[in-house]
C-alpha positions in Angstrom: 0.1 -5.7 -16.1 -1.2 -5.1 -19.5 -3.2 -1.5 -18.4 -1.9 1.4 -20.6 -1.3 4.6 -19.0 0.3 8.0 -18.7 0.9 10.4 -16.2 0.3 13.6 -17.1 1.3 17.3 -16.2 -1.3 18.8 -14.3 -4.1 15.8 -14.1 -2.0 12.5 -12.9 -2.8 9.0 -13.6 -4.6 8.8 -16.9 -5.8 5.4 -17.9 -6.6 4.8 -21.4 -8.6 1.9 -21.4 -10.5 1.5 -18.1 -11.6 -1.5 -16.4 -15.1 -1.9 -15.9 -16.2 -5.3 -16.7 -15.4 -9.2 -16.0 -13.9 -9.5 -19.4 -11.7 -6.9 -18.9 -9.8 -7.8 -15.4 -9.3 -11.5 -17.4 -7.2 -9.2 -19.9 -4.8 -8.0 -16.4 -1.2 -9.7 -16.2 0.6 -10.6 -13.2 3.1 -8.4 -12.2 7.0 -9.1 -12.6 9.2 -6.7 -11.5 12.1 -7.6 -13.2 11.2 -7.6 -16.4 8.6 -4.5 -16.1 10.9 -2.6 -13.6 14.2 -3.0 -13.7 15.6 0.4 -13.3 13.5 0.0 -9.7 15.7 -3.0 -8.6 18.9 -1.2 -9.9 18.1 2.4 -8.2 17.3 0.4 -5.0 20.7 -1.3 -5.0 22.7 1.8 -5.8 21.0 4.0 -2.9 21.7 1.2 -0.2 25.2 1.5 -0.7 25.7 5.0 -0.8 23.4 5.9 2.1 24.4 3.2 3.9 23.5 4.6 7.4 20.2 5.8 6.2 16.9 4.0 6.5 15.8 3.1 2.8 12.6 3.0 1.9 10.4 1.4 -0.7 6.2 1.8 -1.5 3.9 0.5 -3.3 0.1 1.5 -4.5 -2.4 -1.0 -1.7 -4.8 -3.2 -4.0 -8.1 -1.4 -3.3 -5.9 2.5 -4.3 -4.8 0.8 -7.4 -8.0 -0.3 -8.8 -9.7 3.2 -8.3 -7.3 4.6 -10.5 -7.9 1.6 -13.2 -11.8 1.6 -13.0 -12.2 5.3 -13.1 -9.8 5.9 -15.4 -8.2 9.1 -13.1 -8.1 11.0 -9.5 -11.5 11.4 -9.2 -13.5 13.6 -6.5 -16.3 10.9 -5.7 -15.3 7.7 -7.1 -18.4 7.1 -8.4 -17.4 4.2 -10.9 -15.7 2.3 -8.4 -17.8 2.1 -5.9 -20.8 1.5 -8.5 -18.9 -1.9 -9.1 -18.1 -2.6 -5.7 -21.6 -2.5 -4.8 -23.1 -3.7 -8.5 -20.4 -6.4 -9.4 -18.4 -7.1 -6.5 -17.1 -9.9 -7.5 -15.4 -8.1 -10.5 -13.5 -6.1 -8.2 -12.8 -8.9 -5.8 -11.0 -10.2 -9.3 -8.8 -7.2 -9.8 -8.2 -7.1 -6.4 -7.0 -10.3 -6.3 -4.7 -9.6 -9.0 -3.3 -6.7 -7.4 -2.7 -8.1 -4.0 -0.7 -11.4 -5.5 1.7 -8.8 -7.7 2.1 -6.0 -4.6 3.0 -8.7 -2.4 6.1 -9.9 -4.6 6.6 -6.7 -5.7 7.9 -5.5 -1.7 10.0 -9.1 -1.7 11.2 -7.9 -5.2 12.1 -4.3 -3.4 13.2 -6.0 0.0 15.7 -8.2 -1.9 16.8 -4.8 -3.7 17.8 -3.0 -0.6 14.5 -1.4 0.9 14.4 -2.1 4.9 11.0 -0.9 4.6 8.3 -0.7 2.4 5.3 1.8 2.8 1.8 0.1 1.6 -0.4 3.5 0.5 -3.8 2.9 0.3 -4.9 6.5 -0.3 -8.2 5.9 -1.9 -9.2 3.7 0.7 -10.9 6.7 2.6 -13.6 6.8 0.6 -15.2 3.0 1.9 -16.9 3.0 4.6 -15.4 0.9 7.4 -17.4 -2.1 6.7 -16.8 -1.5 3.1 -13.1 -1.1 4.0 -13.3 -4.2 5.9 -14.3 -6.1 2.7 -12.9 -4.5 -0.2 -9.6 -3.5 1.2 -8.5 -4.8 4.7 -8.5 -8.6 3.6 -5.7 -7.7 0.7 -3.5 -6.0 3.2 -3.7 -8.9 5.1 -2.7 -11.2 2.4 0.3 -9.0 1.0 1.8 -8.8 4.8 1.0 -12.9 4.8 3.0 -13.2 2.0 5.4 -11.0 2.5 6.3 -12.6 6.0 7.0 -16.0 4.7 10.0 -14.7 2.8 10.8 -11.7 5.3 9.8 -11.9 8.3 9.5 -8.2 9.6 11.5 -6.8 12.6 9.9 -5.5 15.9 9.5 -1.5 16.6 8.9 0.3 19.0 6.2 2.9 17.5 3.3 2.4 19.3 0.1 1.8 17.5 -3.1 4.0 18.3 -5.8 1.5 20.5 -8.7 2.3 18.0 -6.9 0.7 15.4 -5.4 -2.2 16.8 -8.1 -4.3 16.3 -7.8 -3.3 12.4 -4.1 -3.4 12.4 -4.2 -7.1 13.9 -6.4 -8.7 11.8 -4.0 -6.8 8.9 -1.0 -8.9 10.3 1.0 -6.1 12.0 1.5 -6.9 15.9 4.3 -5.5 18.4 6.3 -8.8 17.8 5.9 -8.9 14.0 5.3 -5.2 13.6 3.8 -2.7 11.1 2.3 0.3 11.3 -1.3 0.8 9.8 -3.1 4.3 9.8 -6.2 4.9 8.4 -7.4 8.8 7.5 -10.4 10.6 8.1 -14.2 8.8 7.7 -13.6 5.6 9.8 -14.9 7.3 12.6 -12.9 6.4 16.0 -10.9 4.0 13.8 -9.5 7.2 12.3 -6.1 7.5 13.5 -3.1 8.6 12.9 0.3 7.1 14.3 1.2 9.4 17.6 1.4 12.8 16.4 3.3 13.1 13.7 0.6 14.0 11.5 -0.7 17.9 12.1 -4.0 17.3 9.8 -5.5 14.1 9.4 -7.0 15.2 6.5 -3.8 15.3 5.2 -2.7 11.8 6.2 -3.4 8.7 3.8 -3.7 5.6 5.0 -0.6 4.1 4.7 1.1 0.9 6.6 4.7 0.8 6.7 6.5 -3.1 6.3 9.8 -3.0 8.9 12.0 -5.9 6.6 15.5 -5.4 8.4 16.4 -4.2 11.3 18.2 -0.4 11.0 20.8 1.3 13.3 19.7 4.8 13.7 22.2 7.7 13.9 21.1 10.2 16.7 19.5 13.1 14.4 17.5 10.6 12.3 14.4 11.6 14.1 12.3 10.8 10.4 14.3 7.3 10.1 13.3 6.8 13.9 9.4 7.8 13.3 9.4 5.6 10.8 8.4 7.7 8.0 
């Protein structure tokens, strides 16, 4: 997407040039997975033959996670730049996260068509907004990726029950018991912090993460992960 980086040992994500200004987000590419990732497609199509009973999954970075790591230029521990432009230039970040939401969403159709039968949306950084803030800077992409993604694969029902004091969230996301999805959201939402059943010991150790079911999987009996979903 024309943003150099480097992951390196001991510090992660580096960005070498980040984005901070109008200017700059005019400079970002859309995404195309087969000619930047290739090897994704290939590796995707390999595994779903040879684990052929097994649930195969694919992820991808949620538009609001991505653009932290591109405005602050690393991890950070406060996210200061960010949110300084959320709340200074908002409509700079509305830009990029346009941008990010249009490539995610054919990215998972570019992984769906590949083999993955379901495709894990982490939005990790978006525990540091607020819930309103949330509800504007990240909620509305989700909702457009899962749009999108729809139209070209529809998603297949489960059964994993969704907590009630995120349904509301989770709905206006796209993700419903017939078209379902699973959407949990980590500490700092207040009762809209949830996790999905039990199957997370600490929520402070749970991301917020929705999961896109694209085909329908036949379990074998000791696939207890495959079954939860995860």
């Amino acid at each position: 997407m024309n943003i150099p980086f480097d992951i390196v040992k001991g510090k992660g994500h580096v960005i070498f040039n980040p984005l901070r200004t109008s200017a700059d987000v005019d400079l970002v590419r859309e995404f195309v997975p087969d000619e930047s990732v290739p090897y994704v497609g290939e590796a995707l199509t390999i595994l779903r033959k040879e684990v052929s009973t097994y649930l195969l999954l694919g992820f991808v970075g949620a538009p609001f996670t991505l653009a932290s790591y591109i405005v602050e230029g690393s991890s950070s521990k406060h996210f200061s730049k960010i949110k300084r432009l959320a709340f200074s230039q908002p409509k700079v970040l509305h830009a990029l996260l346009q941008k990010f939401a249009t490539s995610m969403a054919k990215y998972i159709q570019y992984q769906a068509d590949k083999g993955a039968q379901v495709v894990q949306i982490f939005d990790s950084w978006a525990t540091e907004l607020s819930p309103v803030d949330f509800e504007e800077f990240s909620l509305p992409y989700l909702k457009q990726i899962v749009d999108t993604v729809k139209q070209t694969h529809p998603p297949i029902p489960s059964s994993n029950p969704l907590c009630k004091w995120i349904w509301r969230l989770a709905r206006e996301a796209g993700f419903d018991r017939s078209g379902c999805g699973q959407l949990g959201l980590n500490n700092g939402h207040g009762r809209r912090q949830a996790t999905i059943g039990t199957r997370c010991s600490s929520p402070r150790k749970c991301r917020s993460r929705c999961s896109f079911w694209l085909k329908r999987v036949h379990h074998q009996p000791d696939q207890r992960c495959s079954e939860e979903g995860w």
